[in-house]
N, C-alpha and C positions, 0 to 999 in steps of 0.2 A: 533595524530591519535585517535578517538573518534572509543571504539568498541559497536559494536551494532550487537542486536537479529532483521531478520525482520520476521512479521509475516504475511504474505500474501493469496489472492486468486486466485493465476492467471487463467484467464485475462490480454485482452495485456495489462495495462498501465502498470501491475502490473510487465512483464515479462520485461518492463525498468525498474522496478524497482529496481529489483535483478539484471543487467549488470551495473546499477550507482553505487549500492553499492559493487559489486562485481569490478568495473572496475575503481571505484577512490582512489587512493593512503591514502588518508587522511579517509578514513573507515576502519575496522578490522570487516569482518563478519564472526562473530561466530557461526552463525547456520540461516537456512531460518525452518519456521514453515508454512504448510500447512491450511488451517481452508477451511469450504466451502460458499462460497459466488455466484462468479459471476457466476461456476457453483457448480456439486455437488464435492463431498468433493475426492474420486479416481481421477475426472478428473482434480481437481486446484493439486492431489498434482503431477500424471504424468505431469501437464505441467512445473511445479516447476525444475523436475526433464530433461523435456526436454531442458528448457531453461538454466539449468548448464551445460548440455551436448555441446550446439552449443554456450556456454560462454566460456569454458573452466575452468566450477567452482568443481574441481576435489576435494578442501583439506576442504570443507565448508558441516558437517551434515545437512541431512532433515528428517524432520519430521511428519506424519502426525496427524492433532489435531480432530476439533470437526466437527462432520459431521452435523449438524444444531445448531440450537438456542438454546438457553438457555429456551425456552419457548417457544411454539406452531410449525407452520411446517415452512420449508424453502423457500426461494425465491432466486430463481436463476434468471441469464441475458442474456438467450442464445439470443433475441434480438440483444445485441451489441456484444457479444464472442460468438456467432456461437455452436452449439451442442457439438465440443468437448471445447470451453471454449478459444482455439487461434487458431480458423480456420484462414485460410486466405493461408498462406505455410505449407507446405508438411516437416513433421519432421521426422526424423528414428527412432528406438528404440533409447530409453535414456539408458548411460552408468552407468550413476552417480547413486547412487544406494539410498534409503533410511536405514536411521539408526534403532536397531530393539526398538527403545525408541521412545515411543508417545510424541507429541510435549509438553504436559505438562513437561515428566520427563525432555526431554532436554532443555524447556524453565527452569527450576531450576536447573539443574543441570549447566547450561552455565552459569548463570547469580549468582549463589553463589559462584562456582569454579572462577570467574573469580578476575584476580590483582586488578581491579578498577571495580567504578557501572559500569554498562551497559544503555547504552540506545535502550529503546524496540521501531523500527519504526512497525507503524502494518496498515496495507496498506487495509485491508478485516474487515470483521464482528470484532468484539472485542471480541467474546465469547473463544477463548483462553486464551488471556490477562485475562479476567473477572473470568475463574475459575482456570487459575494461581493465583490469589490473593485471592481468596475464600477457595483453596484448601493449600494455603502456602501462610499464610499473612505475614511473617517474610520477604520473597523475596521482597518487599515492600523498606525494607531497602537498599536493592542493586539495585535497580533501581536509574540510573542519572535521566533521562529523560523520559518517553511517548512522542513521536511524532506520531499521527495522520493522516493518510488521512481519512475524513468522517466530516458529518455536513455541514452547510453553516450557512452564516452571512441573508442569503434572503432565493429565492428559492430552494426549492430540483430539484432531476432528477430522479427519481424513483415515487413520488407523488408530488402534487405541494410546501406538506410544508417538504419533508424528502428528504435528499442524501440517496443512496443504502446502505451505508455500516452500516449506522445506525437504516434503518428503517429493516433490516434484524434482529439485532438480539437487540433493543434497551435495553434489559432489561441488558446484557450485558454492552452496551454502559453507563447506567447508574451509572452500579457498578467501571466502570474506572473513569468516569468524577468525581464521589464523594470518591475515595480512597486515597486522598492527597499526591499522587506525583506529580512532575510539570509534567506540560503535555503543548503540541501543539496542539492546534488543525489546519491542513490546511484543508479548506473545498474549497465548491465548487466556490465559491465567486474569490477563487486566480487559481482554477487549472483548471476552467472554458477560465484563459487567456492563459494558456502551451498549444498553439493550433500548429502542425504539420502540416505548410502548407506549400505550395511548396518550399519554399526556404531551408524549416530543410529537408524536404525530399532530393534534389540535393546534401546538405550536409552527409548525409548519405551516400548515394549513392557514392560519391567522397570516400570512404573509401575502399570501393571496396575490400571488405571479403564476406564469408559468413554469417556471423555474421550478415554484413549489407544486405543482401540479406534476411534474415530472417526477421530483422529490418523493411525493405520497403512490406514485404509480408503480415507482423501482421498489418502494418499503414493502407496498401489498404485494406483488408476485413476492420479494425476497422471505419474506416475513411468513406465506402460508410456506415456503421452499422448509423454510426452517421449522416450521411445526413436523410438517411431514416427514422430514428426513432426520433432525435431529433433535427434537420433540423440546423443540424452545419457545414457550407461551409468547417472545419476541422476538425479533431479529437482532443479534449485535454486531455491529457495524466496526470489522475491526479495522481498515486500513485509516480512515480520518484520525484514529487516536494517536497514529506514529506522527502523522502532522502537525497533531494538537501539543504534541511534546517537545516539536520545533519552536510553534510560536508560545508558548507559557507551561516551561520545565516544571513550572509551579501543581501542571494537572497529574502528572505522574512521581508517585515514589521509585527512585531505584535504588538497587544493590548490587556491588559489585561481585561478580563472580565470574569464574570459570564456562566456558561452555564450549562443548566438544557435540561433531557432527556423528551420531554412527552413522557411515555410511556401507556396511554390507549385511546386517545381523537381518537374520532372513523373517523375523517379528519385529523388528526394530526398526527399519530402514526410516531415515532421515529424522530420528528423534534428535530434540536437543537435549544434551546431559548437562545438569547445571550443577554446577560444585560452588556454594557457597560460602565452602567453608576454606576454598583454594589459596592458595600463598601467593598464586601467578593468576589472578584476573584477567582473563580479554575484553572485558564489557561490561557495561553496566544491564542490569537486568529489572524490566519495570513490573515492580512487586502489589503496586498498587494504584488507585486512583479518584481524583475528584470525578464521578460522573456528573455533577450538575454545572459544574465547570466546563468540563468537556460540550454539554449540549449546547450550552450557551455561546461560545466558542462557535458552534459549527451551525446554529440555528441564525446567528448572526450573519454568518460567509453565504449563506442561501440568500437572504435580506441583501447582501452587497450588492451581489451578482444578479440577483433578482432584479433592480435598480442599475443596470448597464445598457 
């Protein structure tokens, strides 16, 4: 059992994100952290908190972190998550309550208390992670792993050369990629293929909870968000993939390479530059992927949680 800190913005991909970690046996999750990303920072952490509510993630701390960038103002994605951030289905008050420790103390507090490292998945902006390590570089030592959703190997979706989650807060982004713990990066290149088309949907569906009724309501708003805006016949669902690479390394190919943040080029801002061909690797970079693996994986953790 590999335990791990996630750090997230929900946003749906992000709200599979927390039901795979929360819903597969082989994860220990220790604390979910809030940051603001896809929207503002109230509404990623209520949905955080909605989404344990209709999981069933009763014994698992949240926490909310940084309410923009490390530097200049915020960019939000109401575009694809809708005004409150998982429009789509009708949620009730969340039970699940927030912890009264800001996601910094609980990101060091969980991750030095804990028996073994931790591995930090962080699925939104990096600007938690980046002043976790600025504000407590010794916590450095007890990190196993960074895994990553953010970057690409080509094009961004946010601008044509940056992913969202890097071109939000890159200066951030910078300070993890050059802090020398191993690190993952899954960009958009792999989670561009975790595409929700009809077939994962009927699968869903067959489960036949609320949980998956929730599941099929976040996919329809997400899924027409993604026709419309970025003219994708499905949704893909990138944050659950940096999960799935926690629990069976088996779903993604990586390569080690190089990766540098621009962070001022006035077309460029927050692209990842990936040098493959580098002498000095910071990361491993996931080039590829089992998608029937992956759904299986995460159509299973709906099925757990669903049964709680």
């Amino acid at each position: 059992m590999t335990a791990i800190v996630l750090d997230c913005d929900p946003g749906h991909d992000d709200a599979f994100a927390i039901v795979l970690a929360a819903g597969d046996p082989r994860i220990e999750l220790l604390a979910i952290t809030t940051v603001a990303g896809n929207q503002t920072l109230p509404k990623t952490t209520l949905n955080a908190r909605r989404i344990a509510t209709v999981a069933g993630i009763v014994d698992v701390p949240i926490a909310a972190g940084a309410a923009g960038p490390l530097h200049g103002e915020l960019h939000t994605a109401p575009a694809i998550h809708g005004d409150s951030g998982l429009d789509g289905p009708r949620f009730g008050e969340p039970t699940v309550p927030l912890v009264a420790a800001d996601a910094g103390s609980l990101l060091r507090d969980t991750i030095t208390r804990a028996a073994e490292p931790v591995t930090v998945v962080a699925v939104g902006p990096l600007t938690n992670i980046a002043t976790l390590l600025l504000a407590h570089p010794g916590v450095a030592d007890r990190i196993a792993r960074i895994v990553l959703m953010g970057g690409s190997t080509g094009r961004g979706n946010i601008t044509p050369a940056a992913e969202f989650n890097i071109y939000v807060d890159p200066l951030a982004a910078d300070i993890v990629f050059t802090a020398g713990i191993p690190l993952t990066m899954v960009g958009l290149n792999v989670t561009h293929q975790a595409l929700a088309e009809q077939r994962v949907l009927e699968r869903i569906a067959a489960i036949g909870s609320p949980l998956s009724e929730i599941a099929l309501g976040l996919l329809g708003f997400y899924g027409a968000a993604y026709r419309s805006v970025q003219g994708f016949g499905a949704p893909p669902v990138h944050d659950p993939v940096a999960v799935a690479a926690v629990i069976a390394p088996e779903v993604l190919g990586c390569t080690p390479a190089r990766v540098d943040i621009e962070l001022a080029g006035e077309h460029t801002r927050g692209a990842t530059v990936v040098d493959f061909r580098s002498t000095d690797p910071n990361c491993e970079v996931a080039t590829s992927i089992d998608v029937e693996r992956f759904w299986d994986l995460l159509i299973a953790a709906i099925g757990a949680c669903s049964g709680r």
